[in-house]
One Martini backbone bead per residue (centre of mass of N, CA, C, O) as a GRO file, in nm:
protein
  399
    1UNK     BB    1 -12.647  -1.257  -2.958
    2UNK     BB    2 -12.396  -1.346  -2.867
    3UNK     BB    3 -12.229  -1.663  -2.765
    4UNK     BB    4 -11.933  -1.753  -2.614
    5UNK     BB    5 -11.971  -2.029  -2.537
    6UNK     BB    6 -12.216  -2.056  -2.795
    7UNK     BB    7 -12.125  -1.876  -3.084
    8UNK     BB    8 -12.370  -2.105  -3.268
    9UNK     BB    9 -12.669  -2.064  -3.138
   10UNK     BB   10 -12.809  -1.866  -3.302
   11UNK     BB   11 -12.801  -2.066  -3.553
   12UNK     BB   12 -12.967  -2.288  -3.431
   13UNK     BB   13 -13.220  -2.094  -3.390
   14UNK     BB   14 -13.274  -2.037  -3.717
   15UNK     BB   15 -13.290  -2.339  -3.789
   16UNK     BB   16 -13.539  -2.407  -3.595
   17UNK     BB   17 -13.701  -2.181  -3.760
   18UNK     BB   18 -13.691  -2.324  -4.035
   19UNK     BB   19 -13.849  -2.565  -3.958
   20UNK     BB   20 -14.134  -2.447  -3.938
   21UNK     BB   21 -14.121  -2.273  -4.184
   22UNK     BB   22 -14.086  -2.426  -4.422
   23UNK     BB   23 -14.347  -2.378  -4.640
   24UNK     BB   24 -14.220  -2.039  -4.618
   25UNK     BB   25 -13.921  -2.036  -4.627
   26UNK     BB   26 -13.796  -2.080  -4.915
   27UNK     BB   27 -13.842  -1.846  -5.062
   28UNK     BB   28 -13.742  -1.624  -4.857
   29UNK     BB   29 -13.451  -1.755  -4.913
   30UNK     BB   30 -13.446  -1.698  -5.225
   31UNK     BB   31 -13.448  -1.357  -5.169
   32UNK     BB   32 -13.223  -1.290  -4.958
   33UNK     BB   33 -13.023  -1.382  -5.191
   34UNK     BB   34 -13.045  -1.243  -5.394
   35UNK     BB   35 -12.995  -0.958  -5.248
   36UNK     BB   36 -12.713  -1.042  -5.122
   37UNK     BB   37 -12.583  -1.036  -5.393
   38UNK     BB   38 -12.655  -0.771  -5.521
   39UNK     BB   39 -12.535  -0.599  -5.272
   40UNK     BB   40 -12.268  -0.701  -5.352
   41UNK     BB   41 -12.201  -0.630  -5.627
   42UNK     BB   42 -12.220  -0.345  -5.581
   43UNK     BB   43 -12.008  -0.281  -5.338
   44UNK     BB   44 -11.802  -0.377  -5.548
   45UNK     BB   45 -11.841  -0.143  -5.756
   46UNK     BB   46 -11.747   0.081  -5.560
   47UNK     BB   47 -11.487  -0.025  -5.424
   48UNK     BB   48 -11.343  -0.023  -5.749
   49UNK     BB   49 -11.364   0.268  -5.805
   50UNK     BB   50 -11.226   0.424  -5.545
   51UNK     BB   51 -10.956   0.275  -5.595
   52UNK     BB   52 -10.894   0.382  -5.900
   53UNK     BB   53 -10.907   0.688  -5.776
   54UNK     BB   54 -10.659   0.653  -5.532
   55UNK     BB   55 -10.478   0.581  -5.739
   56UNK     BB   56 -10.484   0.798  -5.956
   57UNK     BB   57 -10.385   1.023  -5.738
   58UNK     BB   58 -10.146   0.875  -5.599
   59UNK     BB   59  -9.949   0.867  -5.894
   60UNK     BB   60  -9.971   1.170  -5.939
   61UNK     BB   61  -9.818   1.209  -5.699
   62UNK     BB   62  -9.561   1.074  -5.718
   63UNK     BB   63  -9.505   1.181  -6.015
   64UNK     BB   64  -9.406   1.508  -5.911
   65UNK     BB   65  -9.215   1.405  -5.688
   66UNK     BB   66  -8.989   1.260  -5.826
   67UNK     BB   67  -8.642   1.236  -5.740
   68UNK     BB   68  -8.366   1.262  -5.741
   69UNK     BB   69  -8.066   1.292  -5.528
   70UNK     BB   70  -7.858   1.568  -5.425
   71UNK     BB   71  -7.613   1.674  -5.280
   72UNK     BB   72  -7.638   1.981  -5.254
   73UNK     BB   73  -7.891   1.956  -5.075
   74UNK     BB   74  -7.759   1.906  -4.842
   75UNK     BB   75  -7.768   1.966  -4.464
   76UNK     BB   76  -7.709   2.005  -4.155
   77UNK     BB   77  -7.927   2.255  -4.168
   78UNK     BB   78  -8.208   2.318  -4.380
   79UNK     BB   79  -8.261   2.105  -4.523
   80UNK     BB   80  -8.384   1.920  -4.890
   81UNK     BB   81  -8.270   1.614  -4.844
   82UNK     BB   82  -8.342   1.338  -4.802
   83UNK     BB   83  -8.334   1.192  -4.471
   84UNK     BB   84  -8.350   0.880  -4.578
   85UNK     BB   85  -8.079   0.908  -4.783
   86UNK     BB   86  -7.753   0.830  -4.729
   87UNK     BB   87  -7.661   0.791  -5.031
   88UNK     BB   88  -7.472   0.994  -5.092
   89UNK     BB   89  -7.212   1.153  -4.939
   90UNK     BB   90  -7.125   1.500  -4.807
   91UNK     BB   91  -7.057   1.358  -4.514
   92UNK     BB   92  -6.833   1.111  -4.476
   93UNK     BB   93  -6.669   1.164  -4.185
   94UNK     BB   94  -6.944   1.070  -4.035
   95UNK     BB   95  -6.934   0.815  -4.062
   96UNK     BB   96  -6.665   0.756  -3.969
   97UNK     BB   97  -6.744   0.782  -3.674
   98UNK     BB   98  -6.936   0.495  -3.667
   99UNK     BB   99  -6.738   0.333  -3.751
  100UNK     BB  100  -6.535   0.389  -3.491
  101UNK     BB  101  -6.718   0.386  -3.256
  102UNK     BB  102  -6.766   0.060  -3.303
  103UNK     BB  103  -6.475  -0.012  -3.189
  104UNK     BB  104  -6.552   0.078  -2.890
  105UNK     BB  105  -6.648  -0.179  -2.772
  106UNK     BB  106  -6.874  -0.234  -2.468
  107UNK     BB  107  -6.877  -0.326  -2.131
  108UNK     BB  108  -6.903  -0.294  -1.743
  109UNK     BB  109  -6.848  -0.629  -1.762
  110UNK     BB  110  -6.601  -0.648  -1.848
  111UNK     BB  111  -6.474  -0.499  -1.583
  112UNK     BB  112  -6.310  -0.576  -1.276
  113UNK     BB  113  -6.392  -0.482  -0.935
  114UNK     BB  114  -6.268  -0.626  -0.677
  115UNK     BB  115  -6.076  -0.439  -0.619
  116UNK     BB  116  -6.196  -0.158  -0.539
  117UNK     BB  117  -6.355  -0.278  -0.304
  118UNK     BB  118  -6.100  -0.305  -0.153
  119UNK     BB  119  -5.983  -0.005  -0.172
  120UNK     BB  120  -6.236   0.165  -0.050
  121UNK     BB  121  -6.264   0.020   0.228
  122UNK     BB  122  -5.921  -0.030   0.274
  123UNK     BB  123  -5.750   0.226   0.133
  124UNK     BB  124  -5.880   0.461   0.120
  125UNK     BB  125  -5.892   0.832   0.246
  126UNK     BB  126  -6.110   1.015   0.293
  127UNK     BB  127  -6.071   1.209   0.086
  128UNK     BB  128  -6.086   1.022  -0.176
  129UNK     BB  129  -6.382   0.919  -0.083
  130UNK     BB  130  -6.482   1.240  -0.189
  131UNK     BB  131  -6.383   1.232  -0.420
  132UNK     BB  132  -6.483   0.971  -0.581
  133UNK     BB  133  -6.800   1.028  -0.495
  134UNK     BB  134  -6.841   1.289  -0.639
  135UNK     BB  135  -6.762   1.242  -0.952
  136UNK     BB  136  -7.005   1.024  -0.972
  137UNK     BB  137  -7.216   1.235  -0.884
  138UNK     BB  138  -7.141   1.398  -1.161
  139UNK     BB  139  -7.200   1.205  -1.400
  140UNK     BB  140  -7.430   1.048  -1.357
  141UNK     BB  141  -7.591   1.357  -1.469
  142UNK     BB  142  -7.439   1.443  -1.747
  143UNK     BB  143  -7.488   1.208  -1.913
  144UNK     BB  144  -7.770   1.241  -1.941
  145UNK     BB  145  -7.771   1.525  -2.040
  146UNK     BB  146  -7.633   1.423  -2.315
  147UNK     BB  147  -7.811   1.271  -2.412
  148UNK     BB  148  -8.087   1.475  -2.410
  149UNK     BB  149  -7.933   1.667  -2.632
  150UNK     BB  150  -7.887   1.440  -2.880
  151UNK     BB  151  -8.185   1.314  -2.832
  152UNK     BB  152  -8.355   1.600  -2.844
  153UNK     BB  153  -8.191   1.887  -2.954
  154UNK     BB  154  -8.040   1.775  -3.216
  155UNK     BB  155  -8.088   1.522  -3.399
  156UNK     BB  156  -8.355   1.634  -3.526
  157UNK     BB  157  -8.247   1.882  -3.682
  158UNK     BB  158  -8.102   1.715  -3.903
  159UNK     BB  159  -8.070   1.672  -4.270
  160UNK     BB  160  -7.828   1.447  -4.239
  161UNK     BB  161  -7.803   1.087  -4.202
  162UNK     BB  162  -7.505   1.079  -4.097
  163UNK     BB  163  -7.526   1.227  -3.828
  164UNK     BB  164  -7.789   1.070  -3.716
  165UNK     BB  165  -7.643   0.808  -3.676
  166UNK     BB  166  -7.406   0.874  -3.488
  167UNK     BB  167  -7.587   1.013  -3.278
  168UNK     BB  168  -7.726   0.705  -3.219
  169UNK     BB  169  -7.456   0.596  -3.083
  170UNK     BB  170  -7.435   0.845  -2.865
  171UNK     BB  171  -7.683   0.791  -2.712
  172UNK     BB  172  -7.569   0.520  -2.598
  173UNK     BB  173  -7.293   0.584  -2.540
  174UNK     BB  174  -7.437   0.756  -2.261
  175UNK     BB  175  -7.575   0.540  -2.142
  176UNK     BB  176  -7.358   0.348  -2.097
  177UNK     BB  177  -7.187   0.581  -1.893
  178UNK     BB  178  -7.460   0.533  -1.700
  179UNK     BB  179  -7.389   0.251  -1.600
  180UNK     BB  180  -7.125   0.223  -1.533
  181UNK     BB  181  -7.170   0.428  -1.260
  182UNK     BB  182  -7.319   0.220  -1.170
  183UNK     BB  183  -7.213  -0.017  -1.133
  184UNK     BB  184  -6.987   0.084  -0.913
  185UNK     BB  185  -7.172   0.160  -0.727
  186UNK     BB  186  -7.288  -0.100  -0.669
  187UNK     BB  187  -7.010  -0.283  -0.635
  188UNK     BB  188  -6.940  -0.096  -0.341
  189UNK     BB  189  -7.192  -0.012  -0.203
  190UNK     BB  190  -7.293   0.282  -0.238
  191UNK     BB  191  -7.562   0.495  -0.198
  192UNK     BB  192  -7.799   0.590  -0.423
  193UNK     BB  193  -7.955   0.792  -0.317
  194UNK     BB  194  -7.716   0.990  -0.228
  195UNK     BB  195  -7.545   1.016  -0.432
  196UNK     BB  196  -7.766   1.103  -0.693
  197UNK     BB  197  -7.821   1.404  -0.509
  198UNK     BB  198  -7.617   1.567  -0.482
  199UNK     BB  199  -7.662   1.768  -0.734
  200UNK     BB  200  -7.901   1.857  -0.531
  201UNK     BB  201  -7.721   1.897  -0.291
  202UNK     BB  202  -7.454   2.061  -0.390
  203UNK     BB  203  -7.362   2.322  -0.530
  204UNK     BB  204  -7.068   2.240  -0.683
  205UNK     BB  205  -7.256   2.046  -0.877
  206UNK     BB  206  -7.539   2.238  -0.969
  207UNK     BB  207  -7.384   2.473  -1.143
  208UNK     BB  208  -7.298   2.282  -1.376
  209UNK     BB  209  -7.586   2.175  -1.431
  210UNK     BB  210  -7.750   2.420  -1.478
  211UNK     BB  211  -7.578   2.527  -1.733
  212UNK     BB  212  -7.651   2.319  -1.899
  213UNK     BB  213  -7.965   2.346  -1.890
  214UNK     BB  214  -8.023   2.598  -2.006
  215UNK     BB  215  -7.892   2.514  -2.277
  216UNK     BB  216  -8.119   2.270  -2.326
  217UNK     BB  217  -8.374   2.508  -2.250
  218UNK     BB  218  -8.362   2.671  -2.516
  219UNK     BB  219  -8.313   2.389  -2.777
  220UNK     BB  220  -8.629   2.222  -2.656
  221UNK     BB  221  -8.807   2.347  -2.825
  222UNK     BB  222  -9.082   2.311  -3.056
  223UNK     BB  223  -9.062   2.600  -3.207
  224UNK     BB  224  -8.834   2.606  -3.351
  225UNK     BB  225  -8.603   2.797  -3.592
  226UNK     BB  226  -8.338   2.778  -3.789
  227UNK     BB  227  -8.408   2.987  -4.015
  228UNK     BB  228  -8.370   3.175  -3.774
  229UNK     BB  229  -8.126   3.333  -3.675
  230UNK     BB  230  -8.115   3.333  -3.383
  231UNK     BB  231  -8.163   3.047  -3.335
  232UNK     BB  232  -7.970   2.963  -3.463
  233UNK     BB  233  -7.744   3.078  -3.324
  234UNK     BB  234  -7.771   2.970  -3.078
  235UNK     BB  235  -7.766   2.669  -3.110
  236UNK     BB  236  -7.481   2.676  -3.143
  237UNK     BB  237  -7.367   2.770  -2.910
  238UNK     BB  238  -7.496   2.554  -2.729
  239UNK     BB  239  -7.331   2.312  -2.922
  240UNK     BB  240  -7.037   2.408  -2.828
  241UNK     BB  241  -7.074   2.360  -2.522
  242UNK     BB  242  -7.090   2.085  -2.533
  243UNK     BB  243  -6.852   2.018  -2.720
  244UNK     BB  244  -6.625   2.190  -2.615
  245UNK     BB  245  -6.700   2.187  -2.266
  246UNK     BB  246  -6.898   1.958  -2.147
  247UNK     BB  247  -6.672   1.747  -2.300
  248UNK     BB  248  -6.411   1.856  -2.368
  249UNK     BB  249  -6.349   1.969  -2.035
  250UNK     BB  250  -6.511   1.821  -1.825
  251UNK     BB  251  -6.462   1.550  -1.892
  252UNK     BB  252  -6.193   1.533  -1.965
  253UNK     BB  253  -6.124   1.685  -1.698
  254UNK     BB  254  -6.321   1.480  -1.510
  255UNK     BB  255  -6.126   1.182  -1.500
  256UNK     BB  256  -5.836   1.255  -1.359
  257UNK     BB  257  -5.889   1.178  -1.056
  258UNK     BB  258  -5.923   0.897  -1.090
  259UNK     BB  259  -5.603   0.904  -1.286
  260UNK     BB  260  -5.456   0.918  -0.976
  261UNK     BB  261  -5.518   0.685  -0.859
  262UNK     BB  262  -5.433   0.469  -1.059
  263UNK     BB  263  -5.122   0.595  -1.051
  264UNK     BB  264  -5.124   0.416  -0.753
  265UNK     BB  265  -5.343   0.159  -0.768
  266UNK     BB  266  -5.627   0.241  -0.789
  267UNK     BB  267  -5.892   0.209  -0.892
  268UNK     BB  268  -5.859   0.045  -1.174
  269UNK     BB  269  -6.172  -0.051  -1.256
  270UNK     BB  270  -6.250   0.279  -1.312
  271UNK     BB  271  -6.048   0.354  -1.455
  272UNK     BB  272  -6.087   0.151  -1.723
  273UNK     BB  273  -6.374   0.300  -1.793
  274UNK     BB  274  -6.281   0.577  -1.852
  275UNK     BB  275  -6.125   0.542  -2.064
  276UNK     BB  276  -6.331   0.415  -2.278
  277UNK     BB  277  -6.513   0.680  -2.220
  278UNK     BB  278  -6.280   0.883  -2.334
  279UNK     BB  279  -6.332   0.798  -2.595
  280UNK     BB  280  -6.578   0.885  -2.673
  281UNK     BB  281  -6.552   1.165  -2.613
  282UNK     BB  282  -6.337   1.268  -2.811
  283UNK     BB  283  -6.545   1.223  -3.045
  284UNK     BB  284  -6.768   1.384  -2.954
  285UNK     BB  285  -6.634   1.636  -2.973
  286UNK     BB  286  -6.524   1.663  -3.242
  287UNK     BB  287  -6.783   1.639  -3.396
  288UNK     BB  288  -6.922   1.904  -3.252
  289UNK     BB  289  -6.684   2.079  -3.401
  290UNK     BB  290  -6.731   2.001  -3.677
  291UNK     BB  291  -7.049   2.117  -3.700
  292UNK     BB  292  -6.996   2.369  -3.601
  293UNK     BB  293  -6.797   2.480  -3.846
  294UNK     BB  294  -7.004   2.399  -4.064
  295UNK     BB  295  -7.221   2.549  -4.010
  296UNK     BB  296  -7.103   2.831  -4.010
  297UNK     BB  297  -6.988   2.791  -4.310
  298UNK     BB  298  -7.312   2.753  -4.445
  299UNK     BB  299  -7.451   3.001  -4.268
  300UNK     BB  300  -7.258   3.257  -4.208
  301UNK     BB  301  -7.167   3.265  -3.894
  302UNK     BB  302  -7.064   3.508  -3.632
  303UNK     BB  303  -7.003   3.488  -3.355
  304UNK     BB  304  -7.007   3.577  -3.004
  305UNK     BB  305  -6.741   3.713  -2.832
  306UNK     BB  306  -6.912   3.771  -2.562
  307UNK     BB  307  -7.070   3.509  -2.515
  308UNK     BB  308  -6.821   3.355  -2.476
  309UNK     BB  309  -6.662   3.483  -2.259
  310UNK     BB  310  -6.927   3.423  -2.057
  311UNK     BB  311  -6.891   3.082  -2.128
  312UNK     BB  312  -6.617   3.084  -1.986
  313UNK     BB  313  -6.620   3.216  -1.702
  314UNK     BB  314  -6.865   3.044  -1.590
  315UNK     BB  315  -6.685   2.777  -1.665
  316UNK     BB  316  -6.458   2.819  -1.472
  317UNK     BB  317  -6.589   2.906  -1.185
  318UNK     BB  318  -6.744   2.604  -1.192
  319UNK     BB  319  -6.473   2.475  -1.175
  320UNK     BB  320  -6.357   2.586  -0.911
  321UNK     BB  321  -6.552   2.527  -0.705
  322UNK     BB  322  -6.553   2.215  -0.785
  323UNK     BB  323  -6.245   2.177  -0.685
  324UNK     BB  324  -6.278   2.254  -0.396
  325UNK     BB  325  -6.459   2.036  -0.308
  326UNK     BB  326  -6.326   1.766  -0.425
  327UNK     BB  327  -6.056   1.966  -0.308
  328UNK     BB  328  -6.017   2.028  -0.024
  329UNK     BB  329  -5.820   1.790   0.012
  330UNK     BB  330  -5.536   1.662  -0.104
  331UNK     BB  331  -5.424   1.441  -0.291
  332UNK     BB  332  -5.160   1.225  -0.415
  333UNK     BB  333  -5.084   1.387  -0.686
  334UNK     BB  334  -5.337   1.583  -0.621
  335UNK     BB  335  -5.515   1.940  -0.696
  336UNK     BB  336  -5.697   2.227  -0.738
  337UNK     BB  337  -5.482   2.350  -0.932
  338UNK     BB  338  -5.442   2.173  -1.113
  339UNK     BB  339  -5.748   2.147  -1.226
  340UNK     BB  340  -5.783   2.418  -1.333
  341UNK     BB  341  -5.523   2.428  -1.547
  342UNK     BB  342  -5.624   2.224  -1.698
  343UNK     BB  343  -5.912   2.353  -1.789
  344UNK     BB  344  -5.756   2.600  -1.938
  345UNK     BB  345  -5.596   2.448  -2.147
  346UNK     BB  346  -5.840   2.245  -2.283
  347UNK     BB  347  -5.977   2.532  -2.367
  348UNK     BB  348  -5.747   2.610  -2.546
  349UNK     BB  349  -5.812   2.341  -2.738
  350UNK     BB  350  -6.099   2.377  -2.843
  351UNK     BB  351  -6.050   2.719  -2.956
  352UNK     BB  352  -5.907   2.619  -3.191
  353UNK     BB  353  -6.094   2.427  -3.305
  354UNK     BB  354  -6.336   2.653  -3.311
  355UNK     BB  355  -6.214   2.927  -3.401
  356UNK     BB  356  -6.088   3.083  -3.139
  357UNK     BB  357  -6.018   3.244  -2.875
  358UNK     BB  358  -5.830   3.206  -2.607
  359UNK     BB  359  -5.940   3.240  -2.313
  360UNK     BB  360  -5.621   3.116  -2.150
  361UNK     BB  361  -5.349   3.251  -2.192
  362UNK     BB  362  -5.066   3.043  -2.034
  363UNK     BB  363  -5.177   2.770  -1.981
  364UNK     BB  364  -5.095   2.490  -1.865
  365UNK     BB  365  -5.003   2.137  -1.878
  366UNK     BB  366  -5.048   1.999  -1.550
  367UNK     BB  367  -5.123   1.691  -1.727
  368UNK     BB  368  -4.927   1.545  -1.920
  369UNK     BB  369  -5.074   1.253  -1.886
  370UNK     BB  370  -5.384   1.248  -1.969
  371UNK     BB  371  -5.328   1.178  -2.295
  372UNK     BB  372  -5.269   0.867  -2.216
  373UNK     BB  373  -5.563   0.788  -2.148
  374UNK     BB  374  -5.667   0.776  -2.451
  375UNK     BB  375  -5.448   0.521  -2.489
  376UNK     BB  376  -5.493   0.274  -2.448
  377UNK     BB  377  -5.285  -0.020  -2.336
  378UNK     BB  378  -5.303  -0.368  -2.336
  379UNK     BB  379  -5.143  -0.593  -2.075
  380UNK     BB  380  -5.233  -0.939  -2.075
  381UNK     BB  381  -5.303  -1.213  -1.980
  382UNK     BB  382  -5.459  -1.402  -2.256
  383UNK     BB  383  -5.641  -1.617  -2.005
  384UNK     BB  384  -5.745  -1.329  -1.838
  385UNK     BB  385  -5.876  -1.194  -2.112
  386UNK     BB  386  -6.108  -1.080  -2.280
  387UNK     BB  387  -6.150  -1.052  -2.660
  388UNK     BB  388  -6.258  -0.751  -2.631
  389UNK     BB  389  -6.046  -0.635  -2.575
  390UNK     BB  390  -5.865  -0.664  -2.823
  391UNK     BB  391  -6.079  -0.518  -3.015
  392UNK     BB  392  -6.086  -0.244  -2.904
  393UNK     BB  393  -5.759  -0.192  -2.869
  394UNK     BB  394  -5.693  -0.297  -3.193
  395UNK     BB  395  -5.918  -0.139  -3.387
  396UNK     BB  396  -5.824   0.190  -3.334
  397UNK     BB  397  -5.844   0.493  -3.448
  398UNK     BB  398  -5.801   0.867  -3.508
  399UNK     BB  399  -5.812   1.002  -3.791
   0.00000   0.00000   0.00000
């Protein structure tokens, strides 16, 4: 057995044994090693036998297999066309997507804080405080489960490598938008464990968690199978409500309460947050929407006006519910009945764009200003603004 102290110890015992048999041990010694040549040889030559037969099997597999790639075999899902093969394009527009995303880049370093730190302390209201704190306790497990549907439950299905590309650009910037509000939490300094449990013991802020909860352990199991028509039907719907519904609505118009404050001079530093957060939103809601509509029109599927219908009632409920709770007393240029027709406003903007039927005719625009907090421009002394802002505000297209 070897000796880790003195590895070549046993080496060491068998020289001096081998000095004592001197007499008879030069024979053995020379018949020894003629025996491990020969048994090298052997094991030598059966080593290149097998490896000779397992290349000539491997060509074989190879050479049966190996085809140029058709652009005509990608799709959205269910495709036949190499995963791993990005280009040549079937859907450009994709990566276009991917493109534009990287032009967005930033992090919640980039913006100074310590404005907010002061109003929050010294100036926001009784109302405002409950305002503010609650939005930040919807949105930090929002992304999360945002995070979760397209790098666990979509992305995974795509068998265009251009769509999971932009996809995991998405699955970042949902971590990136929930470190930001952690940032905020922490740099406020409200208590993070109270905060972040709001979603489980606040009913009207659980129930929009729930709905989507439902949506994404529908289409989270191993089992799916996209080939089966009714499959294939769910992930629609499921994908259809993250990025209409989820993203589209309840995000886009789930940031105005901040941007109410903002345009009063208040928390200005979560404000400009939440700004480069809605860029990435409007891309993810597009992109999510473009690719229902691919699929719907590649696999032939025929949307359900019923079950439509009742994932809009169930979300506009669950809207109605959460803005009288985060908006029990109104605060200054902002109320919840603002806040509810504008959910209906922009749900008929998505329905649009989904090609259904619009679920809230007559709903009017209550906040005209919301789609410019979408474009924001920045005009700041440049001797006080980092690079980053100028590269991000001036390199954007929506094209």
């Amino acid at each position: 057995m070897l000796d880790w102290d003195d590895p070549i110890a046993e080496f060491k015992a068998e020289n001096k044994f081998a000095k004592k048999s001197e007499s008879s041990g030069s024979e053995d010694k020379n018949s020894r090693i003629e025996n491990k040549q020969i048994k090298f040889e052997r094991d030598n030559a059966v080593v290149k036998e097998n490896s000779s037969h397992a290349a000539e099997q491997l060509n074989g597999q190879f050479a049966s297999k190996v085809e140029a790639v058709k652009v005509s075999d990608k799709r959205i899902v269910n495709g036949v066309g190499d995963i791993n093969q990005l280009a040549p394009f079937k859907y450009p527009w994709a990566w276009n997507f991917f493109l534009n995303a990287n032009k967005n880049h930033w992090t919640p370093l980039d913006i100074n804080m310590t404005k907010d730190v002061q109003d929050y302390h010294h100036k926001l209201t009784t109302e405002e405080k409950h305002l503010y704190e609650n939005v930040l306790a919807y949105l930090t497990t929002s992304d999360i489960l945002a995070m979760r549907n397209v790098g666990l439950a979509v992305m995974e299905k795509m068998t265009a490598p251009e769509l999971q590309i932009y996809q995991a650009r998405q699955v970042y910037e949902e971590a990136l938008h929930t470190w930001t509000y952690q940032h905020c939490i922490e740099s406020i300094g409200i208590e993070q464990s109270e905060i972040y449990n709001r979603y489980r013991v606040v009913p009207q802020i659980h129930q929009k968690i729930q709905l989507a909860n439902n949506k994404l352990n529908s289409v989270l199991r191993p089992d799916i199978d996209l080939t089966d028509k009714d499959e294939l039907d769910n992930f629609v719907h499921s994908y259809l409500f993250f990025a209409g519904v989820f993203e589209g609505c309840w995000f886009y118009n789930g940031f105005s309460p901040i941007f109410a404050l903002q345009r009063r001079g208040l928390m200005t530093g979560t404000a400009e947050q939440l700004q480069y957060i809605m860029r990435d939103e409007v891309l993810h809601c597009a992109f999510g929407i473009r690719v229902v509509n691919e699929i719907v029109k590649e696999e032939k599927l025929t949307l359900d006006e019923n079950r439509l219908r009742k994932m809009w009632d169930e979300c506009e409920a669950a809207e109605i519910s959460y803005a009288h709770y985060i908006l029990q007393d109104p605060i200054l240029g902002y109320n919840a009945e603002d806040h509810i027709e504008q959910f209906r406003f922009i749900a008929n903007r998505r329905a649009k764009q989904l090609n259904i039927a619009e679920p809230f005719p007559g709903a009017k625009n209550q906040l005209s200003w919301l789609d410019e907090q979408a474009n924001m421009r920045k005009e700041k002394n440049f001797f006080e603004t980092r690079v980053t802002e100028y590269q991000t505000g001036a390199a954007l297209s929506w094209d």
